[in-house]
TIVO-2410 file (N, C-alpha, C; in nm, 3 decimals):
# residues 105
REC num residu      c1      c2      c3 atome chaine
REC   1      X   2.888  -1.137  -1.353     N      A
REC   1      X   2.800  -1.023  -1.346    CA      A
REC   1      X   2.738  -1.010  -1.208     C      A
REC   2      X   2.745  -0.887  -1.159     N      A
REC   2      X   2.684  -0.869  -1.048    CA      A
REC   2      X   2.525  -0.807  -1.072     C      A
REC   3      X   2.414  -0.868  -0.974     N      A
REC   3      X   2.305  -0.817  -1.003    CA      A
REC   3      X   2.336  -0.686  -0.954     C      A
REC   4      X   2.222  -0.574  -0.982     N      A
REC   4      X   2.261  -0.422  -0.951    CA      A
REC   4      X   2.060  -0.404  -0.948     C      A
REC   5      X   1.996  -0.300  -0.841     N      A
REC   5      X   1.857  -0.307  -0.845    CA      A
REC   5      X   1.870  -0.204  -0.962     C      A
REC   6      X   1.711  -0.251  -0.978     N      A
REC   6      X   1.629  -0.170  -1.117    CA      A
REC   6      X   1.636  -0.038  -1.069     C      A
REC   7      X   1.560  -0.043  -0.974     N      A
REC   7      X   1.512   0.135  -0.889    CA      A
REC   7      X   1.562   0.138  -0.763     C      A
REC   8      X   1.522   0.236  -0.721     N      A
REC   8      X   1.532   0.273  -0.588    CA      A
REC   8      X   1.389   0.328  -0.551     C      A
REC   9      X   1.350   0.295  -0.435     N      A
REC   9      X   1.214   0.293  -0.435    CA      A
REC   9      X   1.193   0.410  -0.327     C      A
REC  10      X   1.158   0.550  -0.306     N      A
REC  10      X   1.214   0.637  -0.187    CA      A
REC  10      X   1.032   0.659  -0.141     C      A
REC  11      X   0.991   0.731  -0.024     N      A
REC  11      X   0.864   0.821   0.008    CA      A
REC  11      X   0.788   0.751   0.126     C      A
REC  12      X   0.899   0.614   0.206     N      A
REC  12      X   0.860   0.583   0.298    CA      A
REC  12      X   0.937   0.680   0.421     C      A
REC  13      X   0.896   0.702   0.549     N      A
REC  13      X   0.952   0.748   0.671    CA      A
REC  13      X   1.022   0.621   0.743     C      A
REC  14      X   0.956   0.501   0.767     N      A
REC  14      X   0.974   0.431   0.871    CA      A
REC  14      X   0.996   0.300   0.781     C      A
REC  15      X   1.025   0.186   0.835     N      A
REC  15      X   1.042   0.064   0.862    CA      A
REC  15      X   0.907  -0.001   0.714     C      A
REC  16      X   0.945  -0.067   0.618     N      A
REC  16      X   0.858  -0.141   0.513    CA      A
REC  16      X   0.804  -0.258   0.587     C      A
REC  17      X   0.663  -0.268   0.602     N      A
REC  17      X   0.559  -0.377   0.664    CA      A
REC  17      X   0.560  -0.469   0.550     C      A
REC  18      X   0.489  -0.431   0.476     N      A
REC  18      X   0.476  -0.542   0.381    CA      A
REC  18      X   0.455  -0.432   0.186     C      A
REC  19      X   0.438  -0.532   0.075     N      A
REC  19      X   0.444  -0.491  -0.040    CA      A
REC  19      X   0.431  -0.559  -0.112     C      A
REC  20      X   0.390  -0.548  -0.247     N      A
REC  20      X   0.304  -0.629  -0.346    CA      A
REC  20      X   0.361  -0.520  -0.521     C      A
REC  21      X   0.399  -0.658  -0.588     N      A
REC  21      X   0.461  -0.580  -0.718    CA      A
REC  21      X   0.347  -0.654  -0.803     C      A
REC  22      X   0.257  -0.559  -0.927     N      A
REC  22      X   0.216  -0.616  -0.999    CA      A
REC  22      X   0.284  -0.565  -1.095     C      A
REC  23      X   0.314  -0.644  -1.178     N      A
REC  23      X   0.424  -0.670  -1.332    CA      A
REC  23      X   0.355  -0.669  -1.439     C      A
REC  24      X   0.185  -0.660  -1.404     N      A
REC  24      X   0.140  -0.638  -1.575    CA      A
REC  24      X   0.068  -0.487  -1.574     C      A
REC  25      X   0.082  -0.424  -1.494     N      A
REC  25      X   0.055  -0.276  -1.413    CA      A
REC  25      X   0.184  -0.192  -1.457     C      A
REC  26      X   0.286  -0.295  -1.376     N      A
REC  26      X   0.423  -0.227  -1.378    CA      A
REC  26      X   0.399  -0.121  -1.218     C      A
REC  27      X   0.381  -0.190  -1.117     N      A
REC  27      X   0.370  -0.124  -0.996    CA      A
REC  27      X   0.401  -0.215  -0.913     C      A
REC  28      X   0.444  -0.119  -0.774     N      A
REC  28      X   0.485  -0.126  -0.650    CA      A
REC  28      X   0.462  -0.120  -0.557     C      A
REC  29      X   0.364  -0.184  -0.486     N      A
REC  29      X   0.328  -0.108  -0.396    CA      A
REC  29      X   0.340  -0.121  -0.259     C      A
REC  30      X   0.384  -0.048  -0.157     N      A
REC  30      X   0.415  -0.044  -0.005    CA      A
REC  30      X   0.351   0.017   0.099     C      A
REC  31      X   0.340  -0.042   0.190     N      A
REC  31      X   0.334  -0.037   0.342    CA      A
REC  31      X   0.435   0.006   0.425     C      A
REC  32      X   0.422   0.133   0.484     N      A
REC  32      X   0.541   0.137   0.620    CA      A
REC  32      X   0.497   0.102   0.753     C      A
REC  33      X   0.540   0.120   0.829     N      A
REC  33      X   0.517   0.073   0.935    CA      A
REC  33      X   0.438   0.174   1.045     C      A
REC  34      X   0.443   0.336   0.998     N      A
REC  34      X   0.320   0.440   1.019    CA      A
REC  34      X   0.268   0.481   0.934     C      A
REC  35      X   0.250   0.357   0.821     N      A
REC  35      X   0.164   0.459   0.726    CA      A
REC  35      X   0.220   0.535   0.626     C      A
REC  36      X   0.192   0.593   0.521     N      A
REC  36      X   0.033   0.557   0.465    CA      A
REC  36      X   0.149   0.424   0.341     C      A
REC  37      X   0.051   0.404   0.244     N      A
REC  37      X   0.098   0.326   0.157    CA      A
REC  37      X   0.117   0.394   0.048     C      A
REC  38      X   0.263   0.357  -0.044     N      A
REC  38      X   0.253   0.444  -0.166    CA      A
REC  38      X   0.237   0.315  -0.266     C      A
REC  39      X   0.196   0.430  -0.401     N      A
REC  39      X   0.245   0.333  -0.542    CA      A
REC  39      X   0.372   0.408  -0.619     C      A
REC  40      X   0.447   0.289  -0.652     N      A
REC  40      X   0.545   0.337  -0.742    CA      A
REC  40      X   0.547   0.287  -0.848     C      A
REC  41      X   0.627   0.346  -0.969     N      A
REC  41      X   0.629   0.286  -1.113    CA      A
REC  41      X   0.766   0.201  -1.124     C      A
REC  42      X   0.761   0.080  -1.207     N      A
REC  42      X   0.872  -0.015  -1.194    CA      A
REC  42      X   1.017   0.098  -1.185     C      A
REC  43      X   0.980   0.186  -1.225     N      A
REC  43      X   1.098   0.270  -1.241    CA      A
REC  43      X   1.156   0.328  -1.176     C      A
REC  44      X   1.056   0.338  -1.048     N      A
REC  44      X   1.079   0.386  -0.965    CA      A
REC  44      X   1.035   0.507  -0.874     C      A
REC  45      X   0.886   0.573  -1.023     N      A
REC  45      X   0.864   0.713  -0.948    CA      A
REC  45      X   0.752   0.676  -0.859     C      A
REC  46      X   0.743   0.769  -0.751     N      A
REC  46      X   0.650   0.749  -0.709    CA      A
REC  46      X   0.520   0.863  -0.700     C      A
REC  47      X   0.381   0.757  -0.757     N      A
REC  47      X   0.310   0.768  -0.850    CA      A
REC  47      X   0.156   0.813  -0.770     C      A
REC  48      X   0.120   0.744  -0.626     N      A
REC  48      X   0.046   0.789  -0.554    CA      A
REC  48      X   0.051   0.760  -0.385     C      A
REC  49      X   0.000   0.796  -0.276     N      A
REC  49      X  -0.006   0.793  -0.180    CA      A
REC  49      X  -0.137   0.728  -0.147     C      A
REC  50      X  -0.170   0.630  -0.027     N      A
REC  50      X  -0.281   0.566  -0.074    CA      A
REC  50      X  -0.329   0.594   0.122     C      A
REC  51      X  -0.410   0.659   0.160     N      A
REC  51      X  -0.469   0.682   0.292    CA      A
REC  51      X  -0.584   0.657   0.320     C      A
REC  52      X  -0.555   0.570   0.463     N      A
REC  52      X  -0.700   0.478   0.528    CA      A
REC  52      X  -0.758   0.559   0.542     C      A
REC  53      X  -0.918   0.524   0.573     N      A
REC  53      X  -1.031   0.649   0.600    CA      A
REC  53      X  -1.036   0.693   0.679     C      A
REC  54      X  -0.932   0.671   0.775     N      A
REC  54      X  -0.982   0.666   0.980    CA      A
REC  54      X  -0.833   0.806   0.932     C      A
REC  55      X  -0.748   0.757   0.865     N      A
REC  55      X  -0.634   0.823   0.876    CA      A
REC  55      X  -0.714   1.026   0.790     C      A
REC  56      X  -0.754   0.974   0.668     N      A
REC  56      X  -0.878   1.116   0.601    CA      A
REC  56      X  -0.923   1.179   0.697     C      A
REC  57      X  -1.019   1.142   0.742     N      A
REC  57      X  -1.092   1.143   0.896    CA      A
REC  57      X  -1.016   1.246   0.980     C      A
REC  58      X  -0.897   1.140   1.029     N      A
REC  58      X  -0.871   1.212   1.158    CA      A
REC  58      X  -0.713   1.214   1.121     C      A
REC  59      X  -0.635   1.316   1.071     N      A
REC  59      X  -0.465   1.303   1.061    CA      A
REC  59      X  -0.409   1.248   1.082     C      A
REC  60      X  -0.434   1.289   1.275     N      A
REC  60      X  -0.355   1.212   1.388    CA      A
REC  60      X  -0.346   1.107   1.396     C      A
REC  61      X  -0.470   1.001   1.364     N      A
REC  61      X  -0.482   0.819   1.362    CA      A
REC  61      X  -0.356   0.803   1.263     C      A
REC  62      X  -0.326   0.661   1.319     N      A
REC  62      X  -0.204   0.633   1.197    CA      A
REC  62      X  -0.295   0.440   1.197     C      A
REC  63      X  -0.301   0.416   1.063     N      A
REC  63      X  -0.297   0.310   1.058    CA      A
REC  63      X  -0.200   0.238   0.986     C      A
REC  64      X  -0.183   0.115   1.014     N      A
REC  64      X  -0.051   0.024   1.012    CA      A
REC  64      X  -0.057  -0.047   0.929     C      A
REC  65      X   0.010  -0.074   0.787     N      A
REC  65      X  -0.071  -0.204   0.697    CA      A
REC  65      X   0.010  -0.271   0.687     C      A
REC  66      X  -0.050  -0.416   0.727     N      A
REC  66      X  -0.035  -0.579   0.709    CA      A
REC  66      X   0.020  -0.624   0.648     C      A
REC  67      X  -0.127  -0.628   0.503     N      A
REC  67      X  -0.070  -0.690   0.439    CA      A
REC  67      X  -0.141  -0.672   0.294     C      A
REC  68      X  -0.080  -0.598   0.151     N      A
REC  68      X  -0.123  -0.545   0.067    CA      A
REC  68      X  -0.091  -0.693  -0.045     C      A
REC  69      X  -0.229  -0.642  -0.143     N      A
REC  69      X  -0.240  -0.784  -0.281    CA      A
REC  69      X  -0.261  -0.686  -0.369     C      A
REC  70      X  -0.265  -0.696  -0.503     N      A
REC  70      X  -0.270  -0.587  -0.621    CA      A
REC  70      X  -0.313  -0.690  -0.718     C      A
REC  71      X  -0.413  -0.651  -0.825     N      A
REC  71      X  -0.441  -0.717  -0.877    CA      A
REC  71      X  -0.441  -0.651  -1.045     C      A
REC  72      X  -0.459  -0.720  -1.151     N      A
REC  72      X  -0.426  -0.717  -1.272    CA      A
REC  72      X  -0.527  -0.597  -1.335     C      A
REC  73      X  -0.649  -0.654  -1.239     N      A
REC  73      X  -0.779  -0.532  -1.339    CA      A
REC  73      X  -0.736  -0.383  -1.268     C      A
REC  74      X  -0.640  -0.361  -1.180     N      A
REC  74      X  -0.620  -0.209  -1.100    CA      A
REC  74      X  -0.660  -0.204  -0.964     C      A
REC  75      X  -0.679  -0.277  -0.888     N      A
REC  75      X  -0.731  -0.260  -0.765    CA      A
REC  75      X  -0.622  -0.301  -0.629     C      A
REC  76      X  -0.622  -0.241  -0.558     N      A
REC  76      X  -0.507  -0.252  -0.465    CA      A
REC  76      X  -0.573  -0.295  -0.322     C      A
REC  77      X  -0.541  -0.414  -0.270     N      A
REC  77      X  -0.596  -0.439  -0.099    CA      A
REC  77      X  -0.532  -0.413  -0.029     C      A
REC  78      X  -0.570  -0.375   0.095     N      A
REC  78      X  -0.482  -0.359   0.209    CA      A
REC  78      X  -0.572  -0.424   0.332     C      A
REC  79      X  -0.520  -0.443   0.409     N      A
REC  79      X  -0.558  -0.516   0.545    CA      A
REC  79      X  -0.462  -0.483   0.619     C      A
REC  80      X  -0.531  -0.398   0.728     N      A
REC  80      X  -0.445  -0.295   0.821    CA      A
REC  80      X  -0.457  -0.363   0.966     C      A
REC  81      X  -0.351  -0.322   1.080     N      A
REC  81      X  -0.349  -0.374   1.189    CA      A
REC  81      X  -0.483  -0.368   1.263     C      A
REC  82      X  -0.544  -0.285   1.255     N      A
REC  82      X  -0.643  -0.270   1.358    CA      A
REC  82      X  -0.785  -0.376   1.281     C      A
REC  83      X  -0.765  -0.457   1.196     N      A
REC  83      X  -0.901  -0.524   1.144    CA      A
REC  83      X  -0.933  -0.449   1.016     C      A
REC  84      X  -0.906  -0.356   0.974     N      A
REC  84      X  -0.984  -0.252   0.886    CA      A
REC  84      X  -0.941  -0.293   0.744     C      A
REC  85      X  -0.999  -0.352   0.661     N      A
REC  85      X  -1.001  -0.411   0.469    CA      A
REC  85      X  -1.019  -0.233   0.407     C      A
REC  86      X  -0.912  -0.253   0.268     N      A
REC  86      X  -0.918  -0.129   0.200    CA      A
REC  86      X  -0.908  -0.148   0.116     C      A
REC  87      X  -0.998  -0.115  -0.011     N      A
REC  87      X  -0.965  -0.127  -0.133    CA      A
REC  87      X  -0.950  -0.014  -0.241     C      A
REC  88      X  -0.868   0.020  -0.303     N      A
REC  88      X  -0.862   0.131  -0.321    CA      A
REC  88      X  -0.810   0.120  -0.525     C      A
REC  89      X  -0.818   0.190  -0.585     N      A
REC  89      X  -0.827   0.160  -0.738    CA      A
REC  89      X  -0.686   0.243  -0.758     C      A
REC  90      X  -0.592   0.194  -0.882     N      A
REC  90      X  -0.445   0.262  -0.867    CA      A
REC  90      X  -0.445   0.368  -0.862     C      A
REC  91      X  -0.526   0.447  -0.912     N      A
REC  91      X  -0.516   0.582  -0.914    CA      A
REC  91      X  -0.554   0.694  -0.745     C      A
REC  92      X  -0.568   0.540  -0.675     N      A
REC  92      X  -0.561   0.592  -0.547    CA      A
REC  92      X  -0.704   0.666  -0.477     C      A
REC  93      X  -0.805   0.579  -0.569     N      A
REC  93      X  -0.916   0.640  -0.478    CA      A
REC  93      X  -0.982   0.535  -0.407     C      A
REC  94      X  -1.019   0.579  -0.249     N      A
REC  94      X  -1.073   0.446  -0.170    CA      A
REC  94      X  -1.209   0.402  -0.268     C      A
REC  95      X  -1.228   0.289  -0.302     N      A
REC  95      X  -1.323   0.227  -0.334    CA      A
REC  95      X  -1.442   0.169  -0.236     C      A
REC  96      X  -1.364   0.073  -0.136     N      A
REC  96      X  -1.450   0.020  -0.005    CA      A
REC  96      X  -1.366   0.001   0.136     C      A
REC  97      X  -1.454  -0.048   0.193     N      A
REC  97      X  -1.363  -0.081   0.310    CA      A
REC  97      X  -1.407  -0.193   0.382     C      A
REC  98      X  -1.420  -0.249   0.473     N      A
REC  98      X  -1.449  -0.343   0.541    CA      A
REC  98      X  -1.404  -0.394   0.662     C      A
REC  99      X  -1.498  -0.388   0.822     N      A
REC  99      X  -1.392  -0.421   0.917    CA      A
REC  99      X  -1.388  -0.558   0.956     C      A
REC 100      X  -1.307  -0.614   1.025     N      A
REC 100      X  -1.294  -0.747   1.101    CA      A
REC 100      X  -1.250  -0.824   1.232     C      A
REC 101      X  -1.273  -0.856   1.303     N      A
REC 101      X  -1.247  -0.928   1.412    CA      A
REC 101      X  -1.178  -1.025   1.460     C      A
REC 102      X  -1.166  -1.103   1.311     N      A
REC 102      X  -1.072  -1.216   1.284    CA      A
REC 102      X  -0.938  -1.128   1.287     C      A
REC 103      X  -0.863  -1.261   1.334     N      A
REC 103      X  -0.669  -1.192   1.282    CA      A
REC 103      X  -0.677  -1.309   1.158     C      A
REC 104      X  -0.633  -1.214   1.055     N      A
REC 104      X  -0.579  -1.228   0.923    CA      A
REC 104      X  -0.423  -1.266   0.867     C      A
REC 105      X  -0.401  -1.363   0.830     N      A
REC 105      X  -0.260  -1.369   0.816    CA      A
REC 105      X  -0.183  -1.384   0.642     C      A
***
């Protein structure tokens, strides 16, 4: 038997940074490499678009994300290139944010 993927995961432009699957959600979620981050359903649709505040703000800014964690109660992190923490709830509304100085790995 050959493995064969579940989905196909489409609604990025550029290059995948990083991504985080939660399995009791049944989500997907990604980073490109300009932005923004989506959620998808194991299935494959895709379900929301998730945009930094600098990016709301101002169009033109593009921020870059790192590195995304998802967690069981609904809440999605991101930690973007420039220092900037995002937390945002699945349904895709920013919750908080937080900046930093430290590099994060």
């Amino acid at each position: 038997d050959f493995a064969t993927p579940r989905a196909v995961l489409t609604g990025h432009d550029y290059e995948i940074t990083c991504a985080a699957i939660c399995a009791e959600l049944g989500l997907v979620i990604s980073g490109s490499k300009e932005g923004p981050c989506l959620i998808h359903s194991m299935n494959g649709d895709l379900l929301r678009t998730l945009e930094g505040p600098e990016r709301l703000q101002r169009p033109e800014s593009c921020l870059r994300p790192k590195l995304i964690q998802a967690s069981r109660e609904g809440h999605c992190v991101i930690y973007y290139e420039n220092g900037l923490f995002c937390v945002f709830s699945v349904n895709g509304r920013l919750q908080a944010t937080m900046e930093t100085d430290d590099k994060i790995r």
